[in-house]
DRENDO-1510 file (C-alpha; in Angstrom, 1 decimal, always signed):
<recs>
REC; n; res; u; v; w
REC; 1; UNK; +86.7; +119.8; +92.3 .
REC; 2; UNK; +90.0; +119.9; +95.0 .
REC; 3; UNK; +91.2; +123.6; +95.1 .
REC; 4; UNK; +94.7; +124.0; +94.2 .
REC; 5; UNK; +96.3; +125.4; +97.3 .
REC; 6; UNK; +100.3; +125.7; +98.5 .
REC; 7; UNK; +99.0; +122.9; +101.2 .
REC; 8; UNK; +97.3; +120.8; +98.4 .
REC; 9; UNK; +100.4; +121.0; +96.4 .
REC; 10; UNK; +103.0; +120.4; +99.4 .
REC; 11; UNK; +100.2; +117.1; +100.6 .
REC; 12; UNK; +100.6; +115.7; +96.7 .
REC; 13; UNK; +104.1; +116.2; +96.2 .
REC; 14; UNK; +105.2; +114.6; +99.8 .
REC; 15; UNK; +102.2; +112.1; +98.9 .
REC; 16; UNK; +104.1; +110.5; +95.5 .
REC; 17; UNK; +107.7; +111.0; +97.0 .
REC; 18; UNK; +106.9; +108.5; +99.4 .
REC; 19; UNK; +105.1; +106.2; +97.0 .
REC; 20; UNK; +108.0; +106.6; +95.1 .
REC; 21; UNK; +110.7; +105.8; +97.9 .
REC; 22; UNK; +108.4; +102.5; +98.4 .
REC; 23; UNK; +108.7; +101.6; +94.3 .
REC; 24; UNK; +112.1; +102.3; +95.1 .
REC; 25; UNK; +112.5; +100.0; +98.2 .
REC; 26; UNK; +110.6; +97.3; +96.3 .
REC; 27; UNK; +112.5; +97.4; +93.5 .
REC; 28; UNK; +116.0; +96.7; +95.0 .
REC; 29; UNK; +117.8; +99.1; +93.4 .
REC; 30; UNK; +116.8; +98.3; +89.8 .
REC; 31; UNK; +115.5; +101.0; +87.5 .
REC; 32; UNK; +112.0; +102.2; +88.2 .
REC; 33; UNK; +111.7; +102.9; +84.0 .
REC; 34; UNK; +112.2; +99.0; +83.7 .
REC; 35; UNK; +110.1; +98.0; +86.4 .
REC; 36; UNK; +107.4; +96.2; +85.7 .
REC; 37; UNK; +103.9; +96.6; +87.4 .
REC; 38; UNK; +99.9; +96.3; +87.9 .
REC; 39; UNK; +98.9; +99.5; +86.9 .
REC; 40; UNK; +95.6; +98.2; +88.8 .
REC; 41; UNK; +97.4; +97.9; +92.1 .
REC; 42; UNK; +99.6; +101.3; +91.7 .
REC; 43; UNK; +96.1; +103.0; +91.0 .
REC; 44; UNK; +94.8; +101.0; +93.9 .
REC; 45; UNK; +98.1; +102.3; +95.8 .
REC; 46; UNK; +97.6; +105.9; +94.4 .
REC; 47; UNK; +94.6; +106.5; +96.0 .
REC; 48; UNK; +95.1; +104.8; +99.6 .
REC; 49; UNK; +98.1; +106.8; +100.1 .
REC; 50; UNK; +96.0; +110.2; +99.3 .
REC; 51; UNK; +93.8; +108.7; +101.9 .
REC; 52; UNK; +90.8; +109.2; +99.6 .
REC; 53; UNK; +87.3; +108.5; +101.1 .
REC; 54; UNK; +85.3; +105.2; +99.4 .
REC; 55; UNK; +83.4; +107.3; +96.8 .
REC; 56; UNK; +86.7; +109.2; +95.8 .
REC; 57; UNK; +88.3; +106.2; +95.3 .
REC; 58; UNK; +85.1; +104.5; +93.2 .
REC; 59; UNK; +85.4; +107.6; +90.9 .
REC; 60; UNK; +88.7; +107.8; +90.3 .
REC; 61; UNK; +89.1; +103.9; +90.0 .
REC; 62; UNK; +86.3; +103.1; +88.3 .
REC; 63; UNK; +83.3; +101.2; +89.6 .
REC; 64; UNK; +85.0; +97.5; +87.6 .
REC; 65; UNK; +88.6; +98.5; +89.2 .
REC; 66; UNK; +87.1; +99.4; +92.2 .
REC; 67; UNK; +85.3; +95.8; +92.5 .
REC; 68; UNK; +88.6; +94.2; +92.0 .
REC; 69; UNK; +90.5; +96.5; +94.3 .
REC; 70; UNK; +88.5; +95.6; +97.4 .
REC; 71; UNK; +88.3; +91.9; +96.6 .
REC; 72; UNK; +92.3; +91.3; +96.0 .
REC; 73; UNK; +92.7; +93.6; +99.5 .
REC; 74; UNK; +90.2; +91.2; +101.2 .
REC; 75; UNK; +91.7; +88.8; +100.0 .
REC; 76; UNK; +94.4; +86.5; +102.6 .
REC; 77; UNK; +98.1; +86.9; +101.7 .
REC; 78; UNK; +100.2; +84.5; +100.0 .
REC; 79; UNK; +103.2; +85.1; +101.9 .
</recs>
């Protein structure tokens, strides 16, 4: 289990503000409560911006999210 230390708390907190300043970015100025999203991909963005290992992200994904994750992030973009 991750200890809860000040420099835990300040790495989580820092962590989400800047996943939230990227919702924000992507969301042009619209309301992040009517937002819609992939709860899948915000996971999936969750836990590469904590910079978890592979086997922290397979537990906290799951091992079926987890799957999907690494085959829509191998998969080539659209753009």
């Amino acid at each position: 289990m991750l200890q809860n230390t000040p420099d835990s708390r300040v790495h989580v907190i820092a962590t989400l503000s800047t996943f939230r300043q990227e919702w924000q970015e992507a969301a042009d100025g619209k309301s992040l409560i009517e937002t819609e999203g992939n709860v899948g991909l915000i996971l999936a963005d969750l836990v590469n911006s904590f910079g978890l290992s592979t086997h922290e992200q397979s537990v906290v994904l799951g091992p079926e999210l987890f799957v999907e994750m690494r085959e829509v992030l191998s998969m080539p973009s659209r753009n």
